[in-house]
Structures are given as structure tokens and as C-alpha cells.
N, C-alpha and C positions, 0 to 999 in steps of 0.2 A: 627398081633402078638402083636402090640403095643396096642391095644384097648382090646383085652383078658388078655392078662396080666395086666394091668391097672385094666382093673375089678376084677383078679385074689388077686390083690393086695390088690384090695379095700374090696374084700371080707373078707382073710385074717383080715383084720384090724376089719370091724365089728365082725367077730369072736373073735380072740384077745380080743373087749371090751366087747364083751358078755361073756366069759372067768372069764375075768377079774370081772365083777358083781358077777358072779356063786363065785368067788369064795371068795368075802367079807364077813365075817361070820356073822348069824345071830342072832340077839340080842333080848332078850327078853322084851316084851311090858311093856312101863314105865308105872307107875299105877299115879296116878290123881295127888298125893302128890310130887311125883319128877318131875313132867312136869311143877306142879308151881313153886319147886325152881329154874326150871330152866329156865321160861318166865322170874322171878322177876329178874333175874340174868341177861337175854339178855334186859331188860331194860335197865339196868345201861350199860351195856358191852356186844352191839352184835357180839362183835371181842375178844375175848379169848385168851391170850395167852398159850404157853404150861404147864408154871407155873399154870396157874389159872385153867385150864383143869383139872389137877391131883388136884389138891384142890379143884372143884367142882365134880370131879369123885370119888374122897373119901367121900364127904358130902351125896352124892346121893346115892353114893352103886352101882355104872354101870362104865365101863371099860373107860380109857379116850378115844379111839378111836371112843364109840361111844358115847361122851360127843363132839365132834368133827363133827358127822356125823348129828348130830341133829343136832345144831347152822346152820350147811351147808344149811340141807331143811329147816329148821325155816327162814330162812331168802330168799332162795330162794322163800317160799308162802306167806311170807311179800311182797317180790318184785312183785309175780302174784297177789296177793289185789290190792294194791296200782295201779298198772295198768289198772286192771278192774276198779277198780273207776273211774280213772281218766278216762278209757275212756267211762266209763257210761257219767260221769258229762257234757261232750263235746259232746255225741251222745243227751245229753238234753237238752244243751244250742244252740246248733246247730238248734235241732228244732226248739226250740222257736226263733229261728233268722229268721227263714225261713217264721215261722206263722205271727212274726211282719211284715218283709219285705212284704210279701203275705198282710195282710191288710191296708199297708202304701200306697203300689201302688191301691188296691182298693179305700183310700182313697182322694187320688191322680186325680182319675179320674174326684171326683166331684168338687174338688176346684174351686172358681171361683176367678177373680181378684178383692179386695175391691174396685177398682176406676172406671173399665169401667163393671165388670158383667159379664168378658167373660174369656173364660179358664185362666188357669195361665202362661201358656205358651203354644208353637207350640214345638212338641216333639224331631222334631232337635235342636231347642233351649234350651232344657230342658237337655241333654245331656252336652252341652257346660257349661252352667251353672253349672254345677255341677264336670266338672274338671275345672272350674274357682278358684269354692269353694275348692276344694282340694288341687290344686297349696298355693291359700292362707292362707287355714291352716296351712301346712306344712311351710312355712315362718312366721308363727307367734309362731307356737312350739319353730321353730330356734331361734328366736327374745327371747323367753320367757325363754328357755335353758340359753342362754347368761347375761340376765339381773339375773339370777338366781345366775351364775359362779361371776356374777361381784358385787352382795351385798355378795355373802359369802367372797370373798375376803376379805371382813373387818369383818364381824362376824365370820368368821370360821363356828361352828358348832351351833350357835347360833337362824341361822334360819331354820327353818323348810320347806319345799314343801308346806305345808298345811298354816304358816305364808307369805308363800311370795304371797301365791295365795290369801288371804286375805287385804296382804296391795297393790296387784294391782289392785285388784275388787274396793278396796276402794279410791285412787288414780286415774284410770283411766278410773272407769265406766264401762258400760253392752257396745257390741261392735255391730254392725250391720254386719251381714254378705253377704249384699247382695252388688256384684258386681260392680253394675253400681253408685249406691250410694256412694263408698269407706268405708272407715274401719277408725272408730273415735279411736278405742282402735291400731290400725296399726299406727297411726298419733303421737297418744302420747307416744306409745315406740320406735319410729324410735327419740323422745327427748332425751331418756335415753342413754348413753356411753355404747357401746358395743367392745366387744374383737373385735382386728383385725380393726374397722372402721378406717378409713384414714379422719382424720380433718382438714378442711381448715387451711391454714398456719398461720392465723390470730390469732390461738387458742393455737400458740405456739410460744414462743420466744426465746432469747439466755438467758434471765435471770430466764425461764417459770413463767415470768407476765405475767397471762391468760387477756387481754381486755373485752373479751366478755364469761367470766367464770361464771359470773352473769345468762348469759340466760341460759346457763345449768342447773343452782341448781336453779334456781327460778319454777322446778313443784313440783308440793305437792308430790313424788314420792321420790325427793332429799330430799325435806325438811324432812321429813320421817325419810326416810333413816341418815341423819345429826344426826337426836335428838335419833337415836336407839344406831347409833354411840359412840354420845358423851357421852351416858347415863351410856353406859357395859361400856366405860374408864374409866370415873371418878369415878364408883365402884370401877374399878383394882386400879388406881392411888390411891385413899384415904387406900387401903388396903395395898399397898405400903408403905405408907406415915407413916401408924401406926404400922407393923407389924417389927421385926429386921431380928433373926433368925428366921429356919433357912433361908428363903429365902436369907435374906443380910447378906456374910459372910464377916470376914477381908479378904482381899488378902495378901497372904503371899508372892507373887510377888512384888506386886505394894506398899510396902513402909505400908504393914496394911491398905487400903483406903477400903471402902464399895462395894463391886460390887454382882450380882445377880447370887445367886446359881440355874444356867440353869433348872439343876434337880429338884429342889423344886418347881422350880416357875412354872413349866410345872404344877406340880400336882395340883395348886391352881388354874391356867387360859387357857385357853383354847389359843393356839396362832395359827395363822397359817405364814408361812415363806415366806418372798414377794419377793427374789431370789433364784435364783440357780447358782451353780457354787460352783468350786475350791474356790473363795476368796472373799466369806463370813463369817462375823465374826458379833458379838453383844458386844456393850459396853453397860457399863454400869455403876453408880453410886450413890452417894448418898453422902448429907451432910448437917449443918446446921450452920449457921450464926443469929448473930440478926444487923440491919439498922436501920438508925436515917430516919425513918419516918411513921407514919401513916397507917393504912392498907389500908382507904378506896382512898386513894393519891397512893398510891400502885397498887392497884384494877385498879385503872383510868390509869393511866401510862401501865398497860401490855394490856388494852382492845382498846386503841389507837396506831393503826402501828407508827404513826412519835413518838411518846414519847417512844415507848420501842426501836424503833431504839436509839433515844439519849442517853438513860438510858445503852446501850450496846454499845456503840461507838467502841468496840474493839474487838468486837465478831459479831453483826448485822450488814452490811453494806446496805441490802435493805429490804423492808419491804410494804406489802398492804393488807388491807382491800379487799377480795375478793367480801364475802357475807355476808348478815348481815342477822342470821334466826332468832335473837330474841336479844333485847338489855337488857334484865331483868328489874330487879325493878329498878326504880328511885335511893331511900332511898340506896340502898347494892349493886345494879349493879346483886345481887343473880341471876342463871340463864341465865346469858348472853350467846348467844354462835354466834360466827360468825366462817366465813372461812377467814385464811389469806394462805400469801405467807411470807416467810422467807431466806433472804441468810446468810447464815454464816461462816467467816472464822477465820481461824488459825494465828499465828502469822509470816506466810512464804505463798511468792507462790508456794514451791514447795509443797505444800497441797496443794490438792484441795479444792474448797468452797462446801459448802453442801446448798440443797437448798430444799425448805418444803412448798407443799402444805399442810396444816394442818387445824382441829377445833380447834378452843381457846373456852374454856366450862367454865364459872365461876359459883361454888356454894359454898353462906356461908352454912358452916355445924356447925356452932356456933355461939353465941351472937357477939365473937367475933374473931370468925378463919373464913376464906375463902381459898377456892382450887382452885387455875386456872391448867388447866388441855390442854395438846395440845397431840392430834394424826393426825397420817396422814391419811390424805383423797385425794385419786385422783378420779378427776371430769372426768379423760378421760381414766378409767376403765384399768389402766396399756398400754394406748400408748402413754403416754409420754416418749420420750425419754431419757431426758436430767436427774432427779435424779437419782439418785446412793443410796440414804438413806431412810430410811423407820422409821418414829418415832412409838414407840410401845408408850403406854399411858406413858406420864412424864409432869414435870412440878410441882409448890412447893404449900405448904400451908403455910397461913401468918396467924401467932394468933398476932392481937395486943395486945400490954402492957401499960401498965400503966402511962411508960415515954413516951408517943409517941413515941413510938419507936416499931416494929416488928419482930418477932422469925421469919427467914423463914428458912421453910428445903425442902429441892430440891431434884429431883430424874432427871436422866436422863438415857431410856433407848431408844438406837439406834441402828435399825440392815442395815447393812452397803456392800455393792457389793462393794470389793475394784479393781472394774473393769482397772481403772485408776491409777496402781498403787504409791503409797504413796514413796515418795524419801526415800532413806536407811537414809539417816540424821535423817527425824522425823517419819520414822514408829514406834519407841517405845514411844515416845512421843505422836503420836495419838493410840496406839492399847490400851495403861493403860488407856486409858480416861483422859489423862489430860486436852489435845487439846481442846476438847470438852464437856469435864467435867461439873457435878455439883460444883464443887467448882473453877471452870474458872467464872460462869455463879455468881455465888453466892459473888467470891469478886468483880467483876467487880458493882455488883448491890452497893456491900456497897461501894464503893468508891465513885462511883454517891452518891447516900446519902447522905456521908460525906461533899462531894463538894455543896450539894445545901442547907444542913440543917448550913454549916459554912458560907453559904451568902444569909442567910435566902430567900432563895425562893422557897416557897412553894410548886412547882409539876414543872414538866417536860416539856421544852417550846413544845408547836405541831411542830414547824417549825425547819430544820436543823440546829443545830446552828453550825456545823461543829465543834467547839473547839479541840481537843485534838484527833479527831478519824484521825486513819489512814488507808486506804481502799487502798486497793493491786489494781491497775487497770488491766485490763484484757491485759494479756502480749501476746507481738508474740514471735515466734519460733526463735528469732534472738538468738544466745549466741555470747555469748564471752570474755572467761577466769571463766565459771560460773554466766556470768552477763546477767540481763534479761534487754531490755530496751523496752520501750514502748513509744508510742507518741498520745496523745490525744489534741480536740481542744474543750479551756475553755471559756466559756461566762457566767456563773455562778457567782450572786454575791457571794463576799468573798474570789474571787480566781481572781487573771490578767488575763484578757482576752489575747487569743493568744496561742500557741502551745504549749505545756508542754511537756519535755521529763522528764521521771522517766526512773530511774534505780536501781535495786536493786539486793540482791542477798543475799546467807544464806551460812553460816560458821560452822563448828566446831570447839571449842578451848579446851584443857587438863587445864579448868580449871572450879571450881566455880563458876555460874552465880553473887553471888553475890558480888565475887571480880572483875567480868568484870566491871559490874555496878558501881562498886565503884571508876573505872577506868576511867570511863566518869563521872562523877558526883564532878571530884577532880577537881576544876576550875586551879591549877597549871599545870597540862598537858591538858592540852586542846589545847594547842600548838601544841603538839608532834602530834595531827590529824586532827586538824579543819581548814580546808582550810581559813574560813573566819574569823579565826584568825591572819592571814598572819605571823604567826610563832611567835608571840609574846603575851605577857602576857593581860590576858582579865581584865575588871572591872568591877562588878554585882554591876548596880545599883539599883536594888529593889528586896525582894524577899517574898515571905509570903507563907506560909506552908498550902497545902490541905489537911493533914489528924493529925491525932497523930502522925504520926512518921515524925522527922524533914527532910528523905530524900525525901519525895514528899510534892514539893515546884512548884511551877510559880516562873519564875526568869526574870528582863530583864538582860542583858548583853553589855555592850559595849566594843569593842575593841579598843583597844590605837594604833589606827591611825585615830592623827587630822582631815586628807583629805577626810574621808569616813563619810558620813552623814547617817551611819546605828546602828541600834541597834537591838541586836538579844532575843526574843521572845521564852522563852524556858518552858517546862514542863516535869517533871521528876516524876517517882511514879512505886516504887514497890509493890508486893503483895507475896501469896504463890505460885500463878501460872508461876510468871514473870517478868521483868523489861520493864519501855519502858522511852525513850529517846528520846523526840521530840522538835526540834528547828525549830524556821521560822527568816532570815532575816524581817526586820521592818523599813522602812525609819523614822525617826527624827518626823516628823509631824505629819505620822499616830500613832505614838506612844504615840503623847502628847495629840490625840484625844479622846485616849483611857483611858488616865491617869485624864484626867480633867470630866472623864463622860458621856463624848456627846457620839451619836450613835456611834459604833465599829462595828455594822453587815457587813458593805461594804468594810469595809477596808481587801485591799487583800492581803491574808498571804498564799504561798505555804512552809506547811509543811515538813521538812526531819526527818530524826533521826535513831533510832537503836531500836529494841524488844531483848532483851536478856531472855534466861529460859533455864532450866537444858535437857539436853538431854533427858530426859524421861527411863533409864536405871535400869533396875530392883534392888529396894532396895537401889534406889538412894533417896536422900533426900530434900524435893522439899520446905521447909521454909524457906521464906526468914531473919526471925528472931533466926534460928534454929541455934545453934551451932555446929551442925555438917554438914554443907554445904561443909567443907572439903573433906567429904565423896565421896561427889558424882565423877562420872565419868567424867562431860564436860559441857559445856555449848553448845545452839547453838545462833548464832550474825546471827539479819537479819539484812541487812543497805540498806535503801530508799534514794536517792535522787532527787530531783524535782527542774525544773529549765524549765525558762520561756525562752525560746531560740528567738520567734521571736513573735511580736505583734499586734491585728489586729486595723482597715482592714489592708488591702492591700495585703495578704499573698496569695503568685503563686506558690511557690513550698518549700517546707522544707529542710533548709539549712544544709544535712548530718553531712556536719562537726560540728556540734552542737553537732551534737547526740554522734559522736565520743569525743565528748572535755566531756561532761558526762560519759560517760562510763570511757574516763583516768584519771578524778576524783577519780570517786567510785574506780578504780583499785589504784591507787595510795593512796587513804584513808585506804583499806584496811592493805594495803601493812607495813603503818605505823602502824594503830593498832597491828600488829602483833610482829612488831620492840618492840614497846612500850613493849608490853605483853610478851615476851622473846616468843613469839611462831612461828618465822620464818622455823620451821619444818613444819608445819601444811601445806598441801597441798591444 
């Protein structure tokens, strides 16, 4: 029953659509001239909507149903062509696979071996061979995939399939493919940085200074790769450099400052995005200053790691010469380009440091302007783990002038995984760019400047000279009351040998950074906070001025107790980004070493002091010469201390209570700025 009725059913239904045929009416045969408006038509539009239907069925002179019922089979005998072809083209190519294959093995049969005369192989052999070769194919496509995914990573769309197989052919030679021999082209990409590989630990550290980063980029594959790099950057970067709007618009946030209009700039450069996630952001900047000195002293100073460290003492902390692909011309340096390493911080640890494997690419583009130009480059194809930051092309051009002196205008853009996230204190402070900023990067250069063209010496020592820089050390997890303290052990000339505890810690205060400043820089309270004033009035006995403006000075100090055979060693100096406030205790003798001339490099000074700067607050106002600093929302106070608790040799274990008698310093220092500053609300 069930099987008859089933068919009954089924009959039923092709009835029904035979039926249904019968009874669609019939339409009279289009003549030559309306079958071509309406191919010309399924050109443009093989899908028709009802609108377009009734408007081609009025042009035509035929009903729309059956302006409807054409398109249907037009397209249905497009779809039967296209079929037939296709499978003609494969019923032909097929053959011919067959005919090759068919004469391959006929000639096959007569190969002989060049060396002994006698077959090429024994036919179970010949088998093996040949899924030998195919396993190793298939690991070279993979191989070749990957190094493909890891140079677009830095060109984006830049290279091609057809260019990359070009600059490997050229790089890494014609490959052998016979088994027992090995693979010379398998040898030299198993060199190149591939996704996902796991690299000896050696290749990677806590500060990611690569040791052995050198053997990486030293095959003609990197180098390549470096100079294609550094080439599409410093196109971007100079196009940068000279273009305003609209790419660089004001920020109507951040106080009017220059940042990059996302949207423009897409349409002029091609980028591709080197995170993912929620808490991804790009900064970004722009600005220009001119420095008392020289371009081609300039030049020399950013293309040597220990001099631009120096020249940054308050933004560079570490610094290396990775690779060196090319050192330019003699005469202009034009052309240079190497790989460095970069770490950079903030004026707090509760920022993190940023850290940059990068090209440094220098080209003069005029008689007398040159670009130094830095992007990032990683050698270990995105597994390193350790950066967070990603430099898109930045970096300034220097035109020299006429007074010795240089125009430089700086751009920094940085896309940033704030994986680690930023303390509520200074996320507005890093997210406007000031942190990190072109114009952080750009006074900091002119005050260098200032300082070496006011004691005339000519360029930047190579060697640490430590002076005025203050470097966050790397803190542990210890708090307490907001306070970080850290213990390191120093054998470094220029610092006492023996264990060092720092302490530090970051503030906000409802006021003015430049009334904090002004609060430490007023030698009559200096009482009311300075421990190693023992509460009494200090005496400055020397003091001489580092820049044009009389509040950044070198001072020494002494305090009026007879019994103490100390004098304190002070540097003070603001800018637009910032204040900073550093002192070192100085015994009597190393003082007069230094005063009379003789060497001062050994003489050990552990620095303290305070970094003061505006909260970073939108349409807050960041000049330090500005008179509307009122304006602004707050300030935030970092304050450092450092102190030599025990000495070597001889040191078996570290004497806690040290560490605690630092920490109830810094707690009690604060405690009093605050008194001072009417800000004892301030939590």
C-alpha cells in the first residue's frame, strides 16, 4: 500500500508539473533585433530586477513574464556551455597527461646511469625514490608558504608571488632534488625565520638583545629583504615629512597637537596591522624644533647606538647595533642602513618600557637636508614574545642652516597591543602621545644640544657618561603603600660598588606641574622635604645655567651641618613635556676633583630625584612657559630613591631592614610634600 501510493503520489506530481507546463502561455518568437537588446542587456545585468523587467519589457515590445522566462533559459544555456567547455578542455588535457606520462615511462626505460652505464635504478627502488621526492616537496611548498606569509608581514601588498619567487631563485639558487644528496635550496630556507618555529633560548632575552641576531640577517635573502624594507619606508616617511593636511590634522582633543588622520593615510599607504585584540590603539605625531648643532654631527650621533643613547638620556635607556647592511658614503653617511635594538621609557614605572627591534635607514635628499628614517623589523618572523609595539615608518629630517644650527621635524607613528595594561594615573598621558611623543623626543634632543654646544664639545661621547639620565630598574612585585622597591648589585664605574635598593613610586597632585616644580627648585623649603637636609636651611655654593632659561641650572649645595663632610650635586631642567629634579649626595673630596678638572668619570654618584608633568588630560595645557598652566587638571610626581645599603666584598645576605628604612623614607618624603603642598587629601 505504501509503495503504490508512493508512486500514486509521485505520479500525481509529475502530472501536476506537466500541468503546470501546459499551461504557461505561449509567446511569440523574438525576431533578431530584440534577442540583441536583450543579450546587450544580460551583459551588463544577467539578474534583472522586477523594475528593470517592466522597463525592458516596454523597450522590447514582449510581456514581462516573458522578459523573465528568457533571462531563466539564457542563463541556464550559458551555464550548459560553460560546462561543456570545461569539460572538453579536461577530457584534453587529460589526454595529453596520459600521452606525456605514456612516453615518460617509455623513456624511462632507456636511461642509463652517467657514472657506472647501468640502469638508473632497480624498480623497487625507483618507487621509494619518488615518494621520497614527494614527502619533500610538499615540505618545501610549506617552507615556501611561510617565508612568503613572513616577508608580506612587512610589505603588505607590496610583493608579489611572481616577486618573491624571483628574489628566492636569486638569493638561494637552482636546488637539487635528489635524495641521498640533500636539498642546498631546503638548507638555506630552514636559515630564514619561519611562523610558529621555537628558537633556541639564546635568541632571546629579558631585554630582547638578540646575541646571535647577526647570523640571522647575514644571508643575502635578509639583506634583500632589509634594503626593500627600508626603501618603501623612507618613501612613506619623507611623504610624511613634507605633506600636512589632510593626512596631519590638529587634534581637537589633545590641546591642537598634529596626529595622523587614520582615514587619509590608509588611502595614500598601504599598511598592514601587526596585532589583534581589544587593546589596540596607533599613536601618533608630529612636530618641529631647530638645535645648536650641525647636521652631519647629528647624522653621526643617531647612526651610533652609545651616542643616541646619551643624546636621550631620559627616553633611551638601552641601545645596540644589531646589523650593519651598509654604512653609506664616507663624505654624508647617505645610505646607511643597519638594524638596531631600542628600549624606551616613560617618565614612571607604572608604564611599561617599549622595546624596538628596528632599520635605522639614512638618506640625504638634499645638498643639505637628510632623513633618518626607523621601522620595525623582526628577525624572528613575529615569535618573539616580549614587544608589545610595532614602529610604522618615523623618524625626523635634519636641513642644516646656516648658523650651525639644524631645523629638525620629527614624526612618530606607533601601533601599540596595550596587552599589559597602562596604570589609570598615566593612560592619558601615553594614549595623546605625549609619553612617547615627537615633541618628548625633539626637546629632549635640544637640550642635549644646548648642553654640549654651552661647553663646547663638539659631538656625543660613544661611552656612557651616565650624567643626568635616570633609568627605572627593573622592579619586583613587592608594594607597599604604592611603593616599588627594587634591589640591584653595582660594580659599575661611576656608581659604589655594593647593593643598591631604589625606591620609587608615582603620584597625582590637583595642581600645576609647574608650581610643583617650582616647589622643589625654591631652595627655602627644601627643608620641609629633603631628608639630607636634616631640617635646616641649605647653602648653594655654585651654580651655572644649562640652557636660556635660568631654571635649568647644575647647582652644588651644601647644608649647614658642620659634622657632615657632604655636598649635594643637583640638576634641574624643564621643558614642554616635563620637569625633572635630580640630586646625588657627593663627599667633600670627590667634589673638589671635579671642580679643579681632573678625571670625574669614577667618581661614584647614585642619583635620586623627582620627574614632574601634566597628567596628560584632554585640552589640558602642557607649556611649561605657558600662562595658562593654571588650566590644566594635575600634575603627576614620580620620586626615585637610591641608596647604597651594604658594600662589597664581603656581602652573604641582604640586610631586609635596609630595604624597609628606604621604603620609610620615600613614605615619609612623600608624606611631607604633601603637607607642604596643602594636598594631604590626595590618596
Amino acid at each position: 500500500m505504501d509503495s503504490s501510493n508512493g508512486g500514486a503520489n509521485g505520479c500525481g506530481n509529475k502530472d501536476n508539473q506537466i500541468s503546470l507546463r501546459r499551461e504557461r502561455p505561449s509567446y511569440k518568437r523574438l525576431s533578431p533585433k530584440q534577442v540583441d537588446i536583450l543579450e546587450k542587456f544580460m551583459k551588463e545585468c544577467p539578474h534583472p530586477d522586477e523594475s528593470q523587467r517592466l522597463q525592458l519589457a516596454a523597450e522590447v515590445g514582449i510581456e514581462p513574464k516573458q522578459i523573465k522566462f528568457w533571462f531563466q533559459n539564457k542563463r541556464t544555456q550559458m551555464k550548459n556551455q560553460h560546462e561543456k567547455e570545461d569539460n572538453n578542455a579536461l577530457r584534453i588535457e587529460n589526454d595529453n597527461i596520459r600521452n606525456e606520462n605514456r612516453e615518460i615511462r617509455e623513456l624511462l626505460k632507456n636511461i642509463l646511469c652517467p657514472f657506472c652505464g647501468g640502469p638508473l635504478c632497480r624498480e623497487d627502488e625507483h618507487e621509494q625514490y619518488i615518494q621520497t621526492m614527494l614527502l619533500e616537496n610538499d615540505v618545501l611548498k610549506a617552507k615556501y608558504e611561510s617565508v612568503y606569509n613572513f616577508l608580506s608581514s612587512y610589505l603588505g601588498n607590496q610583493m608579489s608571488q611572481p616577486e618573491l619567487h624571483a628574489l628566492l631563485s636569486a638569493t638561494l639558487g637552482s636546488s637539487s632534488y635528489a635524495p641521498a644528496l640533500g636539498n642546498s635550496a631546503n638548507q638555506a630556507i630552514d636559515q630564514v625565520p619561519i611562523q610558529n618555529q621555537n628558537f633556541p633560548s639564546q635568541f632571546v632575552s629579558g631585554d630582547m638583545l638578540l646575541p646571535e641576531v647577526s647570523t640571522i640577517l647575514s644571508t643575502d635573502m635578509h639583506k634583500a629583504l632589509m634594503i626593500k624594507v627600508a626603501t618603501a619606508a623612507m618613501d612613506e616617511l619623507v611623504k610624511l615629512l613634507h605633506i600636512n593636511e589632510p593626512v596631519w590634522i590638529n587634534s581637537s582633543t589633545w590641546d591642537g597637537k598634529f596626529i595622523i588622520s587614520l582615514e587619509d593615510y590608509e588611502k595614500l599607504f598601504p599598511i598592514t596591522t601587526h596585532f589583534k585584540g581589544p587593546n589596540i590603539r596607533v599613536e601618533s605625531s608630529k612636530g618641529i624644533t631647530v638645535v645648536n648643532m650641525s647636521g652631519l654631527n647629528l647624522i653621526d650621533m643617531f647612526l651610533n647606538s652609545d651616542k643616541w643613547v646619551n643624546c636621550f638620556p631620559t627616553i633611551v635607556t638601552k641601545a645596540k647595533t644589531l646589523h650593519v647592511v651598509d654604512n653609506g658614503l664616507s663624505e654624508s653617511r647617505s645610505g646607511a642602513l643597519k638594524m638596531m635594538y631600542g628600549k624606551m621609557h616613560t617618565t614612571s614605572p607604572l608604564v611599561p618600557a617599549r622595546e624596538f627591534c628596528f632599520l635605522r635607514h639614512c638618506q640625504q635628499i638634499a645638498l643639505d637636508k637628510w632623513v633618518i628614517m626607523d621601522v620595525s623589523f623582526d628577525p624572528f618572523g613575529g615569535n618573539n614574545p616580549i614587544s608589545h609595539c610595532w614602529r610604522h615608518p618615523s623618524g625626523c629630517m635634519i636641513q642644516e642652516m646656516n648658523t650651525a644650527c639644524s631645523m629638525i621635524t620629527w614624526v612618530e607613528h606607533v601601533e601599540v597591543d596595550d596587552k599589559i595594561q597602562t596604570h589609570p594615573l598615566f593612560n592619558d598621558l601615553v594614549c595623546s602621545s605625549v609619553a612617547f611623543g615627537a615633541e618628548r623626543w625633539l626637546q629632549e634632543l635640544k637640550r642635549m644640544c644646548e648642553r654640549l654646544a654651552l661647553y663646547y664639545i663638539e659631538m656625543i661621547p660613544s661611552h656612557d657618561i651616565r650624567g643626568d639620565k635616570l633609568e627605572f630598574p627593573q622592579l619586583s612585585s613587592e608594594r607597599n603603600g604604592g611603593i616599588k622597591v627594587s634591589c640591584r648589585k653595582s660594580i659599575e664605574p661611576g656608581q659604589p660598588n655594593g647593593i643598591i635598593v631604589t625606591a620609587i613610586s608615582s603620584l597625582w597632585l590637583p595642581l600645576p606641574y609647574q608650581q610643583v616644580y617650582n616647589f622643589f627648585t625654591d631652595d627655602t623649603k627644601r627643608f620641609q622635604w629633603d631628608v639630607l637636609s636634616y631640617g635646616s636651611m641649605i647653602h648653594k655654593i655654585a651654580q651655572i645655567s644649562t640652557r636660556n632659561q635660568p631654571e635649568n641650572s647644575i647647582s652644588i649645595i651644601q647644608p649647614f651641618v658642620p659634622t657632615e663632610n657632604m655636598v649635594i650635586l643637583q640638576e634641574n631642567f624643564t621643558d614642554s613635556t616635563g620637569s625633572y629634579f635630580i640630586y646625588a649626595p657627593l663627599d667633600v673630596a670627590s667634589s673638589n676633583v671635579a671642580i679643579k678638572g681632573e678625571d670625574s668619570t669614577l667618581i661614584p654618584i647614585l642619583p635620586s630625584g623627582f620627574v614632574i608633568c601634566g597628567d596628560g588630560k584632554p585640552n589640558a595645557t602642557f607649556g611649561a612657559s605657558s600662562s595658562r598652566y593654571a588650566e590644566r587638571s594635575g600634575s603627576l610626581l614620580t620620586i626615585a630613591f637610591q641608596t647604597l645599603v651594604c658594600s662589597l666584598p664581603g656581602i652573604v645576605n641582604l640586610d631586609m631592614g635596609s630595604v624597609s628604612k628606604v621604603n620609610a623614607v620615600l613614605t615619609s618624603t612623600i608624606e611631607k610634600i604633601k603637607i607642604a603642598l596643602n594636598c594631604t587629601s590626595v590618596e
